[in-house]
C-alpha positions as CSV (number, residue, x, y, z in Angstrom):
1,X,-0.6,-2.4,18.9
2,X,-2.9,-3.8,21.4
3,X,-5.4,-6.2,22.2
4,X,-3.9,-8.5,19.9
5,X,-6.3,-11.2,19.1
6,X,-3.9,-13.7,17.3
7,X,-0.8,-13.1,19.1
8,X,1.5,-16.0,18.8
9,X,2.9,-15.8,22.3
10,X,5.7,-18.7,22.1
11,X,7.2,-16.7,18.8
12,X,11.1,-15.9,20.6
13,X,11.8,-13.7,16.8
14,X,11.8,-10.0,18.1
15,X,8.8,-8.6,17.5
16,X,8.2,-5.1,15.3
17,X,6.7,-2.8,18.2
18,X,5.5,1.2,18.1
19,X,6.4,3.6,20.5
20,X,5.3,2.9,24.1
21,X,3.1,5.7,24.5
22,X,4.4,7.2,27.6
23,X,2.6,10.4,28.3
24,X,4.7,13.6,28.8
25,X,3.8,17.5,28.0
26,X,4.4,18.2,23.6
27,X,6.8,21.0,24.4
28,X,8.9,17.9,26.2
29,X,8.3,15.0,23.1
30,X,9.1,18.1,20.8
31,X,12.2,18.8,22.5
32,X,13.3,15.1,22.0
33,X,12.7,14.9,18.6
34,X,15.0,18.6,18.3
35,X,17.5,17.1,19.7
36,X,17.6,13.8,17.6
37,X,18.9,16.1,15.1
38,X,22.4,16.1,16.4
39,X,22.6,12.2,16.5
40,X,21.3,12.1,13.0
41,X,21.6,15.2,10.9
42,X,19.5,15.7,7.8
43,X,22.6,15.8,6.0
44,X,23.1,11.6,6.2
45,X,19.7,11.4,4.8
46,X,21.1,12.8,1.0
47,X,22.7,10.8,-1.4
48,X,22.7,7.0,-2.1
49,X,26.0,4.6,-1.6
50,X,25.4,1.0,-2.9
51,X,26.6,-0.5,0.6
52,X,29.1,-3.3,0.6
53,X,28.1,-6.6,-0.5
54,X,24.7,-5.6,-2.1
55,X,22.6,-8.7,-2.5
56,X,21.8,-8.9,-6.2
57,X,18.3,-7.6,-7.0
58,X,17.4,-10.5,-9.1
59,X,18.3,-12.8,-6.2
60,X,16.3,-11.2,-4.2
61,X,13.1,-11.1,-6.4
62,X,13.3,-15.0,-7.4
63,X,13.6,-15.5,-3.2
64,X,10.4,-13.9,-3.2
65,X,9.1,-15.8,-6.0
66,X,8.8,-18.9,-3.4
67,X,5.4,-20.0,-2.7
68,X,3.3,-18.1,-5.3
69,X,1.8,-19.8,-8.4
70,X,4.2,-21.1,-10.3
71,X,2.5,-20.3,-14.0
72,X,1.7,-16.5,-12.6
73,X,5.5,-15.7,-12.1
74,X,6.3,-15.2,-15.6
75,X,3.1,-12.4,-15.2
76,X,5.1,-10.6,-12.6
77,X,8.1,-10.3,-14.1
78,X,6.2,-9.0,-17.4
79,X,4.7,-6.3,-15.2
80,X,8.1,-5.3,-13.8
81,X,9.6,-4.9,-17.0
82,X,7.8,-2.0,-18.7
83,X,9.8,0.9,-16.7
84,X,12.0,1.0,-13.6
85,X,8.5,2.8,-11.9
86,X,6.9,-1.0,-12.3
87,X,10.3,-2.3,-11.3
88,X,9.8,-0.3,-8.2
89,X,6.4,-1.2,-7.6
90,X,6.7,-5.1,-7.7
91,X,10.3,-4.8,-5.6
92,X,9.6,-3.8,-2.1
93,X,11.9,-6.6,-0.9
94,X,14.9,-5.2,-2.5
95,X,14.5,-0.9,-1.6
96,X,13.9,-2.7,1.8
97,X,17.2,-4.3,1.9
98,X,18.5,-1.3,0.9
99,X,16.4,0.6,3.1
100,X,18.4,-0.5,6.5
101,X,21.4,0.8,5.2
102,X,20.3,4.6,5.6
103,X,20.3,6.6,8.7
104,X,16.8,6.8,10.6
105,X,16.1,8.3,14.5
106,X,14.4,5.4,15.7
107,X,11.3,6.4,15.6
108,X,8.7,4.4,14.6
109,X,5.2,4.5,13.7
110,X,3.0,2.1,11.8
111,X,4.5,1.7,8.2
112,X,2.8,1.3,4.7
113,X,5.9,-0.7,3.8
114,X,5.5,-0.3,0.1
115,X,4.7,3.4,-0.2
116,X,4.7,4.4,-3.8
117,X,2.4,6.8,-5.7
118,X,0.3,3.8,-6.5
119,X,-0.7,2.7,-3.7
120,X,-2.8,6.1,-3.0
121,X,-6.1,6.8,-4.3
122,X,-9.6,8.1,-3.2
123,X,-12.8,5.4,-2.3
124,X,-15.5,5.6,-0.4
125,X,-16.4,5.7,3.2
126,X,-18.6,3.9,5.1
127,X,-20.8,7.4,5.1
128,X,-20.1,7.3,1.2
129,X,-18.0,10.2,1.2
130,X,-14.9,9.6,-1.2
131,X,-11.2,10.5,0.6
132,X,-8.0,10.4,-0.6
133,X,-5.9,7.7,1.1
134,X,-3.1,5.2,1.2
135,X,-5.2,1.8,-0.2
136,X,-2.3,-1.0,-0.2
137,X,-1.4,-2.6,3.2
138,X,0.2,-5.8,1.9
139,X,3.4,-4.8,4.1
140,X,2.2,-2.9,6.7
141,X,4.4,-3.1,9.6
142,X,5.7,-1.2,12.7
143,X,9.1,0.2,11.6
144,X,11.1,4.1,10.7
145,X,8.6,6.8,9.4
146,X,11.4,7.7,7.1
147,X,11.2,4.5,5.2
148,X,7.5,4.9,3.7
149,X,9.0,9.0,3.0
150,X,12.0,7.9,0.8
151,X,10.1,5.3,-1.2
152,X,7.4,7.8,-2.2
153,X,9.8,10.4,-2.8
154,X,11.6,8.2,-5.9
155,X,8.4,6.6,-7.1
156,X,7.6,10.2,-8.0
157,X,11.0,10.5,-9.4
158,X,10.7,7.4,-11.4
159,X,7.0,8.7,-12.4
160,X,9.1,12.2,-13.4
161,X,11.7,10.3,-15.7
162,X,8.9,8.0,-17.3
163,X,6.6,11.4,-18.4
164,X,9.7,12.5,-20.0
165,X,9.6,15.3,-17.7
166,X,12.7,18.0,-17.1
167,X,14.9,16.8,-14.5
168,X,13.8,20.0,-12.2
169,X,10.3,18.9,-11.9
170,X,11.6,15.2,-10.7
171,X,13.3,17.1,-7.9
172,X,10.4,19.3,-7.2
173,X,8.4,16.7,-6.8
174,X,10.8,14.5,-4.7
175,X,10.7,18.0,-2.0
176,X,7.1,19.0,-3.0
177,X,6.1,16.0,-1.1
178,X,8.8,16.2,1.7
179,X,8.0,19.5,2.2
180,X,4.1,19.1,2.7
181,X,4.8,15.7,4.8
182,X,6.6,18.2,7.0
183,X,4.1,20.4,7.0
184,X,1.5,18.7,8.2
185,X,3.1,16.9,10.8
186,X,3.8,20.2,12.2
187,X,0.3,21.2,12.0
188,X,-0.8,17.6,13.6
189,X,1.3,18.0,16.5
190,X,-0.4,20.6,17.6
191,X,-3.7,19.2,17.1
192,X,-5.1,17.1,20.6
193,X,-4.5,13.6,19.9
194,X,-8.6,12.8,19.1
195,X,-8.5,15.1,16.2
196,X,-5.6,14.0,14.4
197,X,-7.9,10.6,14.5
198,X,-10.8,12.3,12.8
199,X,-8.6,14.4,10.4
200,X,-9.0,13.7,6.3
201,X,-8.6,14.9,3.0
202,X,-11.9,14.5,1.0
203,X,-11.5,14.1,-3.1
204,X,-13.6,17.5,-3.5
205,X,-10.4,19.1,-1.5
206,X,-7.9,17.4,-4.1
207,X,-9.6,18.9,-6.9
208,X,-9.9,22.2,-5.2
209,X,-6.1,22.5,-4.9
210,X,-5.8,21.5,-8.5
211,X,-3.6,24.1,-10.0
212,X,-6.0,24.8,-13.2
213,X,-9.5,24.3,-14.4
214,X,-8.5,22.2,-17.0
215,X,-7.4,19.6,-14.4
216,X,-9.9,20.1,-11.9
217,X,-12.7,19.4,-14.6
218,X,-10.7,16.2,-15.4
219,X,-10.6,14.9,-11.6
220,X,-14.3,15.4,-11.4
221,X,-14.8,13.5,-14.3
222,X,-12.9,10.8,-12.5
223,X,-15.2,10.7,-9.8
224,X,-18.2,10.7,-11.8
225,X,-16.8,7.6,-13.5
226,X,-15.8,6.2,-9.9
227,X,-19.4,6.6,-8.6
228,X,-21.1,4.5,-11.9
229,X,-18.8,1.6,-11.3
230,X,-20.8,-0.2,-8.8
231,X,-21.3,-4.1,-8.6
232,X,-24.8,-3.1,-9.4
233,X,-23.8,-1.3,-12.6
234,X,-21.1,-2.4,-14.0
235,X,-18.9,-5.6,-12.1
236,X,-22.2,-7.8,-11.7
237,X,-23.5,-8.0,-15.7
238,X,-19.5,-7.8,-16.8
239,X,-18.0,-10.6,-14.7
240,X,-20.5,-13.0,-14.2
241,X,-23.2,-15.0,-16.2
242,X,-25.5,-18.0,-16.0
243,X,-24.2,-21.5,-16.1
244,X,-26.7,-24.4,-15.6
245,X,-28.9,-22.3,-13.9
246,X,-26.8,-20.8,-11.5
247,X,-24.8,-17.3,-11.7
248,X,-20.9,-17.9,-11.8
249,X,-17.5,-15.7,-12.6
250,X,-16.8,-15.7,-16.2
251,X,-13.1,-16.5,-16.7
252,X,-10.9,-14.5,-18.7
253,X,-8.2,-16.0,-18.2
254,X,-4.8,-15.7,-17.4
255,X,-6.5,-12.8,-15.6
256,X,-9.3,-14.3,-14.0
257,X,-9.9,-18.2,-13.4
258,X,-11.6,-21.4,-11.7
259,X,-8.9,-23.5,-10.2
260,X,-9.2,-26.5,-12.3
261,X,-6.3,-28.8,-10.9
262,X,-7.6,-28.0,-7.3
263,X,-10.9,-29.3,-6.8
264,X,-10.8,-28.5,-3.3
265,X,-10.1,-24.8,-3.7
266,X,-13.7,-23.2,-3.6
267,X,-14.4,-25.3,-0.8
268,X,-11.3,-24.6,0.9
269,X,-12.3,-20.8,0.6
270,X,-15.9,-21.2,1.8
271,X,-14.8,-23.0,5.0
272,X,-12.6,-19.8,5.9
273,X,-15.4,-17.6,5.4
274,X,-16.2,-18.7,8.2
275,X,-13.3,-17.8,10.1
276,X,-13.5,-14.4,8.1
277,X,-16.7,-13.6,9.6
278,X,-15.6,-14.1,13.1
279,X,-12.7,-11.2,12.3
280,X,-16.3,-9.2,11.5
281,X,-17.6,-6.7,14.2
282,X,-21.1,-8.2,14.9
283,X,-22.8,-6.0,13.2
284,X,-21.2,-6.5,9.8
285,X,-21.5,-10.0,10.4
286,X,-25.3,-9.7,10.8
287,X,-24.8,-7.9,6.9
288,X,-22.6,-10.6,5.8
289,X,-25.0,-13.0,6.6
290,X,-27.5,-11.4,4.1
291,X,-25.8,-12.7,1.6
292,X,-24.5,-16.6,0.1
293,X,-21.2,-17.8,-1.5
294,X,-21.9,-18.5,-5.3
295,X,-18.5,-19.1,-6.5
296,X,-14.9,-18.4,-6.0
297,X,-12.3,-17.7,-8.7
298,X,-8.9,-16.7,-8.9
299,X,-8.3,-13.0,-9.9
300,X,-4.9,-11.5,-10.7
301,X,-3.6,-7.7,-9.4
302,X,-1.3,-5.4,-9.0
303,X,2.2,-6.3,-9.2
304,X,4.0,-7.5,-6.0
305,X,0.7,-9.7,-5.6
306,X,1.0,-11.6,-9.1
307,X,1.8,-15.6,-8.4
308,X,-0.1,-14.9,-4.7
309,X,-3.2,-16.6,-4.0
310,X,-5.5,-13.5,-4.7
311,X,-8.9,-14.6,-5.6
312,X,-12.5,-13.0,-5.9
313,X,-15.5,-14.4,-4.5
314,X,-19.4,-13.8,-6.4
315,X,-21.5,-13.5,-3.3
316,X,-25.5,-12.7,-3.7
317,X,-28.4,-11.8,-1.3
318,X,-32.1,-12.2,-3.0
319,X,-33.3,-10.9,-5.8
320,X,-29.6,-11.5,-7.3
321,X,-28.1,-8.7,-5.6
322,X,-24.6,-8.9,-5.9
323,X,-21.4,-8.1,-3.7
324,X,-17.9,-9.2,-4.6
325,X,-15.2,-9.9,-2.1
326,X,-11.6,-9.3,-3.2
327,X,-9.3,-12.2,-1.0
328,X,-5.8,-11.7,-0.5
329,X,-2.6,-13.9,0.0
330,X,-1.1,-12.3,3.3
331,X,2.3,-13.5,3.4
332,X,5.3,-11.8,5.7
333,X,5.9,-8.5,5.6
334,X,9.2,-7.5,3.6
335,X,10.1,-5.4,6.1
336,X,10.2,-8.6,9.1
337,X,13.9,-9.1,8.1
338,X,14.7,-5.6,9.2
339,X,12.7,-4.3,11.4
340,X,11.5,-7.4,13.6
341,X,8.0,-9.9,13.4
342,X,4.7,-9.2,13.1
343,X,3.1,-9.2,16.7
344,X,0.0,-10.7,15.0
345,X,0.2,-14.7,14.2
346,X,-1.8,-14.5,11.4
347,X,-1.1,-11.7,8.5
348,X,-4.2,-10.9,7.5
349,X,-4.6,-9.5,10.6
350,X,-1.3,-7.8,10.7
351,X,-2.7,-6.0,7.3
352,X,-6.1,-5.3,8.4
353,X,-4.8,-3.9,11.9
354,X,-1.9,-1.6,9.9
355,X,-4.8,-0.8,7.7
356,X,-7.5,0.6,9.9
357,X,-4.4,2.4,12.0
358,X,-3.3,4.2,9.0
359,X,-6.3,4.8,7.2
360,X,-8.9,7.5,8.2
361,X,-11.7,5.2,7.0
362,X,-11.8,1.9,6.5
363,X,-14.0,-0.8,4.6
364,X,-16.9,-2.1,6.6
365,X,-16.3,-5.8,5.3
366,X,-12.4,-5.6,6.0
367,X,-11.3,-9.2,8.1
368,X,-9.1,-11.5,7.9
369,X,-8.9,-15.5,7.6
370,X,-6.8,-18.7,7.2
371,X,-7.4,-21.6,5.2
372,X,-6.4,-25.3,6.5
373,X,-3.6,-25.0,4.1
374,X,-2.3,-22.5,6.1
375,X,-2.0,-19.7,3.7
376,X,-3.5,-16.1,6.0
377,X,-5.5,-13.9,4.1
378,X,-7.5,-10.7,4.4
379,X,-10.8,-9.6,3.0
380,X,-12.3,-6.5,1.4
381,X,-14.7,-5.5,-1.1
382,X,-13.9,-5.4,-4.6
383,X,-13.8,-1.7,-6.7
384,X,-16.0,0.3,-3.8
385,X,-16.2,3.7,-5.7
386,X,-12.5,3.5,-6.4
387,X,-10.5,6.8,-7.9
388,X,-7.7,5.3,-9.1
389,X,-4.6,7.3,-10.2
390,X,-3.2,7.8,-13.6
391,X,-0.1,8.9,-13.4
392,X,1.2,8.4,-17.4
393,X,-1.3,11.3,-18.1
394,X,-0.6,13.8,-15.8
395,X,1.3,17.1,-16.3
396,X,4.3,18.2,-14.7
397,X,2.0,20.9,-12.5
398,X,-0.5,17.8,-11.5
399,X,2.5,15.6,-10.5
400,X,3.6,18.7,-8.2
401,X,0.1,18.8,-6.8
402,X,-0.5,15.0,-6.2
403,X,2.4,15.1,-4.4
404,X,1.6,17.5,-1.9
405,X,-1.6,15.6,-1.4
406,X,0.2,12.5,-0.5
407,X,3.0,14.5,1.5
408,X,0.0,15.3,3.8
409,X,-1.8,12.0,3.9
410,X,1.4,9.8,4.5
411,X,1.8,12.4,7.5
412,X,-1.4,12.0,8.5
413,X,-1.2,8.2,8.4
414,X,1.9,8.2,10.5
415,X,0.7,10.7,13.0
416,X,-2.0,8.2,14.1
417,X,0.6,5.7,15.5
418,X,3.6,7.8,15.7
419,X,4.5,10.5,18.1
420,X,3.9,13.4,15.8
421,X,5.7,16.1,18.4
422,X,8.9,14.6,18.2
423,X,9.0,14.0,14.8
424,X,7.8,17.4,14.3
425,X,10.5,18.3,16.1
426,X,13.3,16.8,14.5
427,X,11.9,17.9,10.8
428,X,11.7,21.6,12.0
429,X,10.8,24.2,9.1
430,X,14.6,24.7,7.6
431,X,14.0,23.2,4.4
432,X,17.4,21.4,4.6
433,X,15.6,18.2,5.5
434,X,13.7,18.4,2.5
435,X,16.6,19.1,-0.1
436,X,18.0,16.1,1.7
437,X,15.5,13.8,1.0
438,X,15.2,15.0,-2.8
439,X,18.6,14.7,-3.1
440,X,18.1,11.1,-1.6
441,X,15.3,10.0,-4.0
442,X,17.4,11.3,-7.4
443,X,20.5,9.1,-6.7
444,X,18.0,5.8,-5.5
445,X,15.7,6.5,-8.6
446,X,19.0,6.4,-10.4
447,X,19.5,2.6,-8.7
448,X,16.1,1.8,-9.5
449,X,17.1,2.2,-12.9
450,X,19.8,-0.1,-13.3
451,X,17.9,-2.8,-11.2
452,X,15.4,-2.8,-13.7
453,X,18.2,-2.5,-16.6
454,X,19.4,-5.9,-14.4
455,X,15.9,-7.6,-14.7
456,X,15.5,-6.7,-18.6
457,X,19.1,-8.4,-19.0
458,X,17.9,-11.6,-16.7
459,X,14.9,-11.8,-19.3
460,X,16.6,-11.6,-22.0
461,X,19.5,-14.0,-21.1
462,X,16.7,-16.3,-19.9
463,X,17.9,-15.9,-16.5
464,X,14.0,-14.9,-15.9
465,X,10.7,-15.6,-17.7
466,X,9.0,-13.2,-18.0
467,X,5.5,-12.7,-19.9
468,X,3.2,-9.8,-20.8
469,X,-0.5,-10.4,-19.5
């Protein structure tokens, strides 16, 4: 990445770098990328071995417990316990520990870093247009393309296994999504480089592809419902209401809540707004400055995020029009142990730079900050026309489907940063690649499993506190 902003140039760490890239004909990066397939055959890539000396999952998720808010933790771990799919969701530290222990060419490109079905959905473009897209960039970070591959591959395993589905369609969908990443790499590399920028996959093309009408009707539905849930509409009149005359974010908590043994807090996060708007291009800041800070609350999400500082800020302009501001903890990526530093001094910006790299269109008010506490941050509105997936209802022909559609955007996302001739060149069109990876995310799903049988037994010996919010 360059033109890096916050470097931190006396950091000696190594540093998490892409490829360099040096220009030379396709046919030649192609060639490369062929011939990577003797020094690592797709046959390493199958299977799972628990390496020697596995650190203990548990360990690994209290280690990551330092820092975040200590009365949230519990609301983790009771996220994480309802199926090894939310075990997988809320332990990207510990598939990225095992992660380093499988074979990989060495080519990198700009990672998701916690790539699981989840962290997909469609939204809304600047233009308003809604895409389908990769929407979670808490680890983004320079490292193997295979990495963000094999962790999508056995969430849609685990997804399989929790639908109660045969244990054919888990393998289907494990190559279904291997073999449409493949795919469209192929078709990328020989794209010029400008158009692989400007390449997407618009919602309305999801539900085309839908195999039946049935399903189609259902994913239209789910954009009509997208498109009503405005701040306008639906956020504004539902989280907020009228204290002493001024409007303010109703708690609900443990979900939502005002800080009430930090007085400092709202302040704290007014003063980096500042700083946020400098991480603005000038234009945004000009519509930023439209509107004024009414209050700041804390907001809990996802699952790898619970116990981080994530809070929600009420902004208005006149006339009490509303925009809310989602504002995220950015701590270290999980992947710095293994595949080097961030480059960027700050992680917001290491999230907001992964993000608009990997993402074919990005939020207009995306930015970054740092409070005087130290804590990084980054910024983005809250709910913009947001599709977001369901996977507990779907069938075993929409699970096939969704996961060609994320085959082809994870490819598309890497092709962006990545050298997509030589990776096309090492996945060639022999299918083998893609048995080995399916064969790859049944045996890991199967670890998944007993690392979440592991956390159940921590709860229940105590080992863990875990609570159900």
């Amino acid at each position: 990445m360059a033109n890096r902003s916050d470097e931190n140039p006396g950091n000696s760490e190594p540093v998490a770098t892409l490829h360099d890239n040096t220009m030379s004909a396709k046919d030649d990066r192609r060639a490369r990328g062929q011939a990577l397939r003797t020094a690592v055959p797709f046959k390493l890539h199958a299977g799972w071995s628990v390496p020697p000396e596995r650190a203990d999952p548990i360990e690994l998720l209290k280690r990551a417990d330092t820092g975040r808010v200590p009365e949230l933790i519990p609301i983790r771990y009771g996220r994480m316990l309802h199926s090894a799919f939310t075990f997988c969701r809320g332990s990207a530290l510990v598939m990225a520990a095992d992660l380093i222990h499988t074979p990989s060419t060495g080519v990198k490109v700009q990672t998701c870093g916690d790539c699981h079905a989840l962290n997909f959905g469609a939204f809304a473009t600047p233009e308003r247009n809604v895409v389908f897209d990769i929407n979670d960039f808490d680890e983004t970070l320079p490292g193997p393309w295979e990495w963000d591959l094999k962790r999508l591959a056995v969430s849609l395993v685990l997804i399989a296994r929790d639908n109660a589905f045969k244990a054919k369609v888990a393998a289907e969908a494990a190559a279904a999504v291997t073999q449409a990443y493949v795919c469209k790499m192929e078709e990328l590399s020989r794209k010029p480089i400008l158009d692989i920028w400007y390449d997407r996959i618009d919602w309305e093309h999801v539900i085309a592809e839908a195999p039946d009408e049935a399903l189609k009707k259902s994913l239209k539905d789910d954009l009509k419902k997208a498109q009503k849930r405005t701040a306008q509409a639906r956020y504004f009149p539902k989280m907020t209401h009228r204290e002493d005359g001024r409007l303010v974010i109703t708690d609900n908590p443990p979900l939502i809540y005002h800080v009430k043994n930090d007085p400092d807090f709202a302040e704290r996060m007014k003063k980096g707004f500042m700083l946020y708007r400098e991480s603005l291009q000038e234009d945004k800041q000009r519509l930023l400055d439209r509107y004024q800070i009414c209050d700041v609350a804390m907001k809990v999400v996802g699952i790898g995020s619970v116990g981080t500082t994530c809070a929600v800020a009420l902004m208005t302009a006149p006339d009490d029009e509303p925009l809310f501001l989602q504002i995220k903890e950015a701590r270290a990526s999980v992947l710095e142990p293994y595949v080097g530093a961030s480059g960027f001094a700050n992680h917001g910006q290491r999230v907001v730079a992964g993000q608009r790299i990997m993402q074919s269109a990005s939020d207009i008010l995306l930015g970054w900050m740092k409070l005087d506490n130290g804590k990084h941050f980054y910024v983005r509105q809250l709910r913009d026309t947001k599709v977001k997936l369901v996977p507990e209802e779907w069938g075993a022909d929409h699970l096939i489907g969704m996961s060609e559609v994320m085959g082809k955007v994870l490819a598309r996302a890497h092709a962006r940063s990545g050298d997509s001739a030589v990776i096309a060149g090492y996945l060639g069109d022999s299918g083998e690649f893609e048995r080995a990876i399916a064969d790859f995310a049944l045996s890991y799903a199967d670890q998944m499993e007993k690392d979440h049988s592991a956390l159940v037994a921590a709860v229940n010996s105590g080992r863990i506190k875990a609570e159900i919010a």
